[in-house]
DRENPA-3360 file (N, C-alpha, C; in nm, 2 decimals, always signed):
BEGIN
1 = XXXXXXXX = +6.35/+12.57/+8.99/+6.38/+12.54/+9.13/+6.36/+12.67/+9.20 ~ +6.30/+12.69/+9.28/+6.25/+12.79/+9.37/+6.40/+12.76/+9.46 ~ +6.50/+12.90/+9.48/+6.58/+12.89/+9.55/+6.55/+12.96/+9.69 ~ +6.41/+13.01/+9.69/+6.40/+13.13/+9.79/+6.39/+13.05/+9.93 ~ +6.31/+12.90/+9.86/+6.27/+12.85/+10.00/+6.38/+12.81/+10.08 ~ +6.52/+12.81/+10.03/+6.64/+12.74/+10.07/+6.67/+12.90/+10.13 ~ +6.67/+12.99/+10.12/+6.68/+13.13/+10.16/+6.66/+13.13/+10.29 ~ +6.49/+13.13/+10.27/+6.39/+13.20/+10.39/+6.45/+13.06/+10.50;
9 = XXXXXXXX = +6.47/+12.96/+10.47/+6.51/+12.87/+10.54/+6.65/+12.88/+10.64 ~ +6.70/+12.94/+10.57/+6.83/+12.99/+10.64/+6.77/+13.15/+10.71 ~ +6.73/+13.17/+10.68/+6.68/+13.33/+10.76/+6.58/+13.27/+10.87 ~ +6.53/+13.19/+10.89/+6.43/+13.14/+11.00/+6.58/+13.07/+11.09 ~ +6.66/+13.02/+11.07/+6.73/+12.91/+11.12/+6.78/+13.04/+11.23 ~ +6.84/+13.14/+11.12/+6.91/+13.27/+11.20/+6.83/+13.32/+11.32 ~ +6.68/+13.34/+11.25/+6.61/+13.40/+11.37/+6.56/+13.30/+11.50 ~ +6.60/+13.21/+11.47/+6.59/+13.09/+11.60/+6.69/+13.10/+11.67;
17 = XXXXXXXX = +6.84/+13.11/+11.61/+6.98/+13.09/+11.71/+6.99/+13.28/+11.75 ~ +6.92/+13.37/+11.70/+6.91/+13.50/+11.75/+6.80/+13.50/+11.89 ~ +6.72/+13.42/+11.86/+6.65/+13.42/+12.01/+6.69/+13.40/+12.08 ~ +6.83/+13.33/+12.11/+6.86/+13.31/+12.24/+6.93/+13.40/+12.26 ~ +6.97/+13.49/+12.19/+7.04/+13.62/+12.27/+6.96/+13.72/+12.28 ~ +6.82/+13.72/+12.28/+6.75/+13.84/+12.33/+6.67/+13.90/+12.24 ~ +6.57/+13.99/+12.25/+6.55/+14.07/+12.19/+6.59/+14.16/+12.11 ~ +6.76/+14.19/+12.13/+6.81/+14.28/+12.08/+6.86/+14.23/+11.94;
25 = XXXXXXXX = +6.91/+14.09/+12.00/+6.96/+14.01/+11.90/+6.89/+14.00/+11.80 ~ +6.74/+13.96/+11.82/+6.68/+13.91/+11.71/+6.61/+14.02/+11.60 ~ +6.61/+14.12/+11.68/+6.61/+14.27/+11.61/+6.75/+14.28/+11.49 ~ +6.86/+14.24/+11.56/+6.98/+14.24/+11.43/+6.97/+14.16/+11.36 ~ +6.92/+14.03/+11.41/+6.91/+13.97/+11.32/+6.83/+13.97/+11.17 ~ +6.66/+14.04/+11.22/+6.62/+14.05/+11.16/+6.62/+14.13/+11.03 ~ +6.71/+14.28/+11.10/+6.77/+14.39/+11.00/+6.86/+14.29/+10.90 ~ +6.96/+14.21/+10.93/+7.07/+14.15/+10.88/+7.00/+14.08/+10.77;
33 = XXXXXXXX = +6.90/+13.98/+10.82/+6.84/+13.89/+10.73/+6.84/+13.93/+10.57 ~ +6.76/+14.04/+10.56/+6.69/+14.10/+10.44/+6.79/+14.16/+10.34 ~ +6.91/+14.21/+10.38/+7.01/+14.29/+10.28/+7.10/+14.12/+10.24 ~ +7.11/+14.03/+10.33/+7.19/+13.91/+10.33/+7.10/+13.80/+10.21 ~ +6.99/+13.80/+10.18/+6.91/+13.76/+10.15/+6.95/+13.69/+9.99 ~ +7.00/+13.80/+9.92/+7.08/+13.84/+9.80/+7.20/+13.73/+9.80 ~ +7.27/+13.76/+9.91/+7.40/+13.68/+9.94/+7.40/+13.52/+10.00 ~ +7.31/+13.51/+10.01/+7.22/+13.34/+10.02/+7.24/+13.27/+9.89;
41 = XXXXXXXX = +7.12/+13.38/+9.85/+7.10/+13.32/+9.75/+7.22/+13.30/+9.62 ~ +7.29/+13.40/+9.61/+7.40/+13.40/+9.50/+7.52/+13.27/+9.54 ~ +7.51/+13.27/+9.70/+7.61/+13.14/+9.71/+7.52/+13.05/+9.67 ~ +7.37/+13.01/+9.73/+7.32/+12.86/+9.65/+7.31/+12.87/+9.48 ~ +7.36/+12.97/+9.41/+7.33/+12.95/+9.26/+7.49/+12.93/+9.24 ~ +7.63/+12.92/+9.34/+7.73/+12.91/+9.29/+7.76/+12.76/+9.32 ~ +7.69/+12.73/+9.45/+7.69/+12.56/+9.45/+7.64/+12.51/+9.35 ~ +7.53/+12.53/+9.29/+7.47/+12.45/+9.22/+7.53/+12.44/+9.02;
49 = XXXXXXXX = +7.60/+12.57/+9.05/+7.69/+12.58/+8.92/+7.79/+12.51/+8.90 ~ +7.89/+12.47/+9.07/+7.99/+12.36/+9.10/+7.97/+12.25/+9.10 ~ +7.81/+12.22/+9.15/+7.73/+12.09/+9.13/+7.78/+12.01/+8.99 ~ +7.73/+12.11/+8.90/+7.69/+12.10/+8.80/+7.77/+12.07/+8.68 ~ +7.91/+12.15/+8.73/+8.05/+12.14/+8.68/+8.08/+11.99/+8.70 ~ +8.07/+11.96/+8.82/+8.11/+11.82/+8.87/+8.07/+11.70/+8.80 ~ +7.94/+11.71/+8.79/+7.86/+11.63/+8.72/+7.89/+11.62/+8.57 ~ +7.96/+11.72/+8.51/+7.96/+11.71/+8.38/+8.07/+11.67/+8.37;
57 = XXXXXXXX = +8.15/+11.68/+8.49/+8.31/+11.56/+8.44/+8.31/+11.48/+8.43 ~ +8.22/+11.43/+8.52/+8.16/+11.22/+8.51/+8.11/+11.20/+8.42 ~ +8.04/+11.28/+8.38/+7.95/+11.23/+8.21/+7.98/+11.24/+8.11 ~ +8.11/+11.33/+8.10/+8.16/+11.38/+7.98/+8.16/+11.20/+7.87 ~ +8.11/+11.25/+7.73/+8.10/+11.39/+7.71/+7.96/+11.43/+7.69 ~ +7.85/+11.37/+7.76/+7.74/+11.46/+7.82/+7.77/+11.60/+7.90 ~ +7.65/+11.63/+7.93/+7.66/+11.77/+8.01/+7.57/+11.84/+8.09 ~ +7.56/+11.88/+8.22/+7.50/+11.97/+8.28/+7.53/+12.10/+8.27;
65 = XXXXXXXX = +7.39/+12.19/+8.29/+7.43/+12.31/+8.26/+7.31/+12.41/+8.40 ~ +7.37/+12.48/+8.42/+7.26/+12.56/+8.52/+7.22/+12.67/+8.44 ~ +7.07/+12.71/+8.40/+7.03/+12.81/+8.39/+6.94/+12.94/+8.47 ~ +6.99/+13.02/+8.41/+6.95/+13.15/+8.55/+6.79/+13.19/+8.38 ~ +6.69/+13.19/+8.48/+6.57/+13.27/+8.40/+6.46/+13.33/+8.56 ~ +6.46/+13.45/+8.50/+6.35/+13.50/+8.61/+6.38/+13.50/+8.72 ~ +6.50/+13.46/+8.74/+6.59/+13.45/+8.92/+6.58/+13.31/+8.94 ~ +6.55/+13.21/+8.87/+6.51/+13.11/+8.92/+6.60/+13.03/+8.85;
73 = XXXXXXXX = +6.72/+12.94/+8.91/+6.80/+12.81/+8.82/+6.70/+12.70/+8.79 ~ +6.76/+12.69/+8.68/+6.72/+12.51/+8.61/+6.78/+12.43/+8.56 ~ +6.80/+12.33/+8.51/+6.91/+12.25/+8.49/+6.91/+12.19/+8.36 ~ +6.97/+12.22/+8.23/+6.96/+12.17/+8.13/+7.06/+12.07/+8.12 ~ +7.02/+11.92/+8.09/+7.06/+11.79/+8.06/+7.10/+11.77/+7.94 ~ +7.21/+11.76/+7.90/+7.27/+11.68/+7.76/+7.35/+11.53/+7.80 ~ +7.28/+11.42/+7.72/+7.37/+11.35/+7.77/+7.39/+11.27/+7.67 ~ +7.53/+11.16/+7.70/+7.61/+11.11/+7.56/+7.55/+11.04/+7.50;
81 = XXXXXXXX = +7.56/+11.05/+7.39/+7.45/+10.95/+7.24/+7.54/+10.84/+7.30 ~ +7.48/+10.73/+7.25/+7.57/+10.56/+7.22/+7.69/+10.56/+7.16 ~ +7.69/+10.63/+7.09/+7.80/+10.65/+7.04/+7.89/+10.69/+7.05 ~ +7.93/+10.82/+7.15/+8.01/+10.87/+7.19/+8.06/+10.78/+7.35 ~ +7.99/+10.72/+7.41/+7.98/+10.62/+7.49/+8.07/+10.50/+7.44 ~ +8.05/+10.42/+7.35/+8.09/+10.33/+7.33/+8.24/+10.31/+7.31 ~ +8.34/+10.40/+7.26/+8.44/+10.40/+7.27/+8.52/+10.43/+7.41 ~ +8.45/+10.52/+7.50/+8.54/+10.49/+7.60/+8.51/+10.34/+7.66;
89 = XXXXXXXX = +8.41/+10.29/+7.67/+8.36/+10.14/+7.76/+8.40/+10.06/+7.67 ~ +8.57/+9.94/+7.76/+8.60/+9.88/+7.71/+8.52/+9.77/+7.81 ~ +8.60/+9.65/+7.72/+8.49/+9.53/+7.80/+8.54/+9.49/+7.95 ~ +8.63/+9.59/+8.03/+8.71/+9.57/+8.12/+8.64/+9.72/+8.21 ~ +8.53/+9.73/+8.13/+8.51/+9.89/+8.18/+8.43/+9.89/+8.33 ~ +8.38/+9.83/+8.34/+8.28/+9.77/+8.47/+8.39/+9.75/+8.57 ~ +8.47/+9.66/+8.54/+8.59/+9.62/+8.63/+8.68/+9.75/+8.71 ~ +8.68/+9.84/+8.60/+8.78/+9.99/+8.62/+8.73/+10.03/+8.70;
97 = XXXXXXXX = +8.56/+10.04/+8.70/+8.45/+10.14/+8.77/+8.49/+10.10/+8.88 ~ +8.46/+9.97/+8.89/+8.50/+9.90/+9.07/+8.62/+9.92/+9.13 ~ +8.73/+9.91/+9.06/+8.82/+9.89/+9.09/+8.91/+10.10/+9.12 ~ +8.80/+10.19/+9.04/+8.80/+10.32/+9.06/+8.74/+10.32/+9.20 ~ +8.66/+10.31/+9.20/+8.57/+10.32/+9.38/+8.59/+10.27/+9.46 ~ +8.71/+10.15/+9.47/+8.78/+10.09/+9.57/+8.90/+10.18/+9.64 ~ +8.95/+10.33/+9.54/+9.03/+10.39/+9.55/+8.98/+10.51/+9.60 ~ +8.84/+10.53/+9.58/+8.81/+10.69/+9.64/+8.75/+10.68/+9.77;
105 = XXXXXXXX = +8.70/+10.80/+9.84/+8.64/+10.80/+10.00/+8.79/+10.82/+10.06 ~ +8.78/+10.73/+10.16/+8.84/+10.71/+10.26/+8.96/+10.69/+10.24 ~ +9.03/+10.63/+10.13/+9.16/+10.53/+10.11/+9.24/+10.65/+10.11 ~ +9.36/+10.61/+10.21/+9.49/+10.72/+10.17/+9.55/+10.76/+10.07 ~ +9.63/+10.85/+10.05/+9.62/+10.85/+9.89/+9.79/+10.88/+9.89 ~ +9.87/+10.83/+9.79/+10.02/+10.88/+9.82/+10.06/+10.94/+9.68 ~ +10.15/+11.04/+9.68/+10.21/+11.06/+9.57/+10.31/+11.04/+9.53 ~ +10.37/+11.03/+9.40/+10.43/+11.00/+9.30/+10.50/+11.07/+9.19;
113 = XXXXXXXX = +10.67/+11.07/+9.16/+10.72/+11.19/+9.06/+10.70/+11.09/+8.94 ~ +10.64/+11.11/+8.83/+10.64/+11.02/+8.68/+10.66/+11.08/+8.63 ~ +10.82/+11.07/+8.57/+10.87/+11.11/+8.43/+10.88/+11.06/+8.28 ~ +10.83/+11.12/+8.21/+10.76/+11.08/+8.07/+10.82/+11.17/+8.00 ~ +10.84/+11.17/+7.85/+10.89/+11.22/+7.76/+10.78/+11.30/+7.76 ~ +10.80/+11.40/+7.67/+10.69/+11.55/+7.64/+10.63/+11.50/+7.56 ~ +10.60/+11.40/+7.44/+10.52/+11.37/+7.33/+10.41/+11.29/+7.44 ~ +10.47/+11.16/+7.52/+10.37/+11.10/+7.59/+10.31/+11.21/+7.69;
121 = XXXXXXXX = +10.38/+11.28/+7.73/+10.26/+11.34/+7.82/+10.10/+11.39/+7.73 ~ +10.18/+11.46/+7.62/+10.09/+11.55/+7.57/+10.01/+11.43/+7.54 ~ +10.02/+11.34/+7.51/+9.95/+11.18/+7.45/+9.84/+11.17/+7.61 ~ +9.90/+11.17/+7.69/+9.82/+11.11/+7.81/+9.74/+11.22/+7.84 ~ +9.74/+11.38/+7.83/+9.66/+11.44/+7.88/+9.52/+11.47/+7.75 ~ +9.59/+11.47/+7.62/+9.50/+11.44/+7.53/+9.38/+11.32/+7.54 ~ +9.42/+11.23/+7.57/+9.35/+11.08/+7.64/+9.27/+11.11/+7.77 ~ +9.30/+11.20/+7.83/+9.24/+11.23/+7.96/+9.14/+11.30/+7.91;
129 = XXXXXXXX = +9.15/+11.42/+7.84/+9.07/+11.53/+7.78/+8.96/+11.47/+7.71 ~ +8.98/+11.37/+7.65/+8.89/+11.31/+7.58/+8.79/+11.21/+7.67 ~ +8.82/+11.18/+7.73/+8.73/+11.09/+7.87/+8.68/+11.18/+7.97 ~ +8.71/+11.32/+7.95/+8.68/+11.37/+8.02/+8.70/+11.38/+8.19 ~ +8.81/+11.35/+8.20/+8.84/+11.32/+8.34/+9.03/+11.41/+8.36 ~ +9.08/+11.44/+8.46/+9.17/+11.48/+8.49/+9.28/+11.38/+8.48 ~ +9.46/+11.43/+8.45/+9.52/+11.34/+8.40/+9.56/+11.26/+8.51 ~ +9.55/+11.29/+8.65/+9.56/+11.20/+8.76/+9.47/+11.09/+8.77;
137 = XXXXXXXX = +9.30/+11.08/+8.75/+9.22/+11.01/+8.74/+9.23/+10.91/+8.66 ~ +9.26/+10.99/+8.52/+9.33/+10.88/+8.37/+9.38/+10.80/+8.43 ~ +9.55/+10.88/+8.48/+9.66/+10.77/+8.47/+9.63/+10.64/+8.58 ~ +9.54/+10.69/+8.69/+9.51/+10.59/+8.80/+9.40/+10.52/+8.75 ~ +9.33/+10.55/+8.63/+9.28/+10.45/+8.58/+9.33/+10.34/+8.51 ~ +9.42/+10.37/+8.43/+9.53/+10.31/+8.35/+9.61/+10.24/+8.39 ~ +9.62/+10.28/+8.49/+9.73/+10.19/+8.64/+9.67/+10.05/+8.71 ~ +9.53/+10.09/+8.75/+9.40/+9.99/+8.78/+9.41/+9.89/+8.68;
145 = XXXXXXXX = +9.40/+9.91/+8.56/+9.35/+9.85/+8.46/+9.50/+9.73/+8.40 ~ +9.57/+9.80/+8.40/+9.69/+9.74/+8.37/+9.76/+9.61/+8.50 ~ +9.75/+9.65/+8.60/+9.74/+9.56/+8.72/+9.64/+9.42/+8.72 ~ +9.53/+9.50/+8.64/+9.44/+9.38/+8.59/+9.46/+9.28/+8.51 ~ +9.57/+9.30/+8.40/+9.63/+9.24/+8.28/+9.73/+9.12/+8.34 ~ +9.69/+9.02/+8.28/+9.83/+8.93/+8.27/+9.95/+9.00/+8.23 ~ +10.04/+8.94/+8.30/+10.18/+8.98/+8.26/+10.22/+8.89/+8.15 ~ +10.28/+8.94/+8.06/+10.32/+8.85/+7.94/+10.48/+8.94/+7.91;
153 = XXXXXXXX = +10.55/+8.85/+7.95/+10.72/+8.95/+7.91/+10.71/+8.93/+7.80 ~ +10.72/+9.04/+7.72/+10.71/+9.07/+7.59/+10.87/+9.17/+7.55 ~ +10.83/+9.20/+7.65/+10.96/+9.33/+7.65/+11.04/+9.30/+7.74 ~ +11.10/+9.21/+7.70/+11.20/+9.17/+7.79/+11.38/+9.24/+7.68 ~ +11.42/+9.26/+7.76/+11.55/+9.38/+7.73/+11.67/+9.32/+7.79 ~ +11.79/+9.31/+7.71/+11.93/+9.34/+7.74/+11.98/+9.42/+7.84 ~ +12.04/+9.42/+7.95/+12.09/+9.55/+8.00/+12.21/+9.56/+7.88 ~ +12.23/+9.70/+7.95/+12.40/+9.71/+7.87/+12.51/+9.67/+7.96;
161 = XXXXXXXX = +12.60/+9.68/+7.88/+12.73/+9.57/+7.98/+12.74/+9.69/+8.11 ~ +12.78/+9.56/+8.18/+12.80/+9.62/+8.33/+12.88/+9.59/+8.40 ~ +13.02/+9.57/+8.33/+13.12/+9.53/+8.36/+13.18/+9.39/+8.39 ~ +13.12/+9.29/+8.33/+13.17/+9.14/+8.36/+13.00/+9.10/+8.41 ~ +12.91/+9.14/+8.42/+12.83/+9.07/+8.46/+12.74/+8.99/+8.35 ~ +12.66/+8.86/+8.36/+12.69/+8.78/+8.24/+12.56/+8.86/+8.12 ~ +12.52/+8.78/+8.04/+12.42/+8.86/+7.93/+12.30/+8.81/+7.96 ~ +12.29/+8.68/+8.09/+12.15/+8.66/+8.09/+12.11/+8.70/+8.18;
169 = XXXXXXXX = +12.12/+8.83/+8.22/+12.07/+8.92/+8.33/+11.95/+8.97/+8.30 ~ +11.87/+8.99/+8.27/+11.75/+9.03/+8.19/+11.67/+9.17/+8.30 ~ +11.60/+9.22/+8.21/+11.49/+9.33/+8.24/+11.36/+9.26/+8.19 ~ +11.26/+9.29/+8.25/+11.11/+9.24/+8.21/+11.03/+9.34/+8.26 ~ +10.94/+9.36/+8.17/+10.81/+9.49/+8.19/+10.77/+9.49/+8.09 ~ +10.69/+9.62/+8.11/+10.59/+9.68/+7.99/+10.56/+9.81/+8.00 ~ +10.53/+9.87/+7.87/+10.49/+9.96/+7.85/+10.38/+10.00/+7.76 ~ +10.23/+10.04/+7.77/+10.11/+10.08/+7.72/+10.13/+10.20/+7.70;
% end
């Protein structure tokens, strides 16, 4: 990928909005241009490294990679065998996807304190690590997905006494 042309492009853009201040201007501008030139360029090879980062979260556990040869980036593609695929895509996995994208853009977003024992955490961020996605992403996947589930009281629980109040007071939930 020729980064220069995204360069010179921004050095023309400059010498266009310098013409309206004059001759003098476009004179600074054009000194400015050439030492800046460097500094163009190293920010478009840092986007394209963030790009690239980005992209390899979604794919995980594929991978993008940026390479620097001769000044010039390029993009080395690894992406996931079937088999490393197939364990995260459950048959609900299509549904998550949608049901992910209905949550991102625009939608407000609120937060939440979840307290978890230290074994489950380490459990949930291990589980994230391996999907390659962040533990907030996980657990809002998780959360998606589980909303999706019939409810089946399974775990339905005793409180403890509560002073005279009778025993068929019940609790119902779940826990995955």
């Amino acid at each position: 990928m020729d980064v220069m042309r995204f360069v010179d492009r921004v050095r023309q853009e400059l010498a266009v909005a310098a013409a309206a201040g004059g001759p003098e201007a476009v004179a600074m501008a054009d000194r400015l241009s050439a030492p800046l030139a460097s500094a163009f360029q190293l920010a478009l090879l840092e986007a394209l490294s963030a790009a690239a980062d980005e992209i390899t979260r979604d794919l995980a556990p594929g991978s993008v990679e940026v390479r620097l040869r001769g000044g010039e980036p390029s993009f080395a593609v690894t992406l996931p065998t079937a088999e490393a695929v197939a364990p995260r895509m459950a048959p609900s996995a299509a549904q998550a996807e949608e049901d992910e994208a209905s949550f991102d853009g625009d939608a407000a977003t609120a937060r939440i304190n979840f307290r978890v024992p230290e074994p489950l955490k380490a459990r949930i961020e291990e589980a994230a690590a391996g999907q390659g996605r962040s533990v907030n992403a996980w657990l809002t996947r998780a959360a998606s997905a589980a909303l999706r589930t019939p409810h089946h009281p399974s775990a339905d629980v005793d409180p403890p006494s509560t002073g005279g109040r009778s025993k068929q007071q019940r609790y119902t939930g779940w826990v995955s």
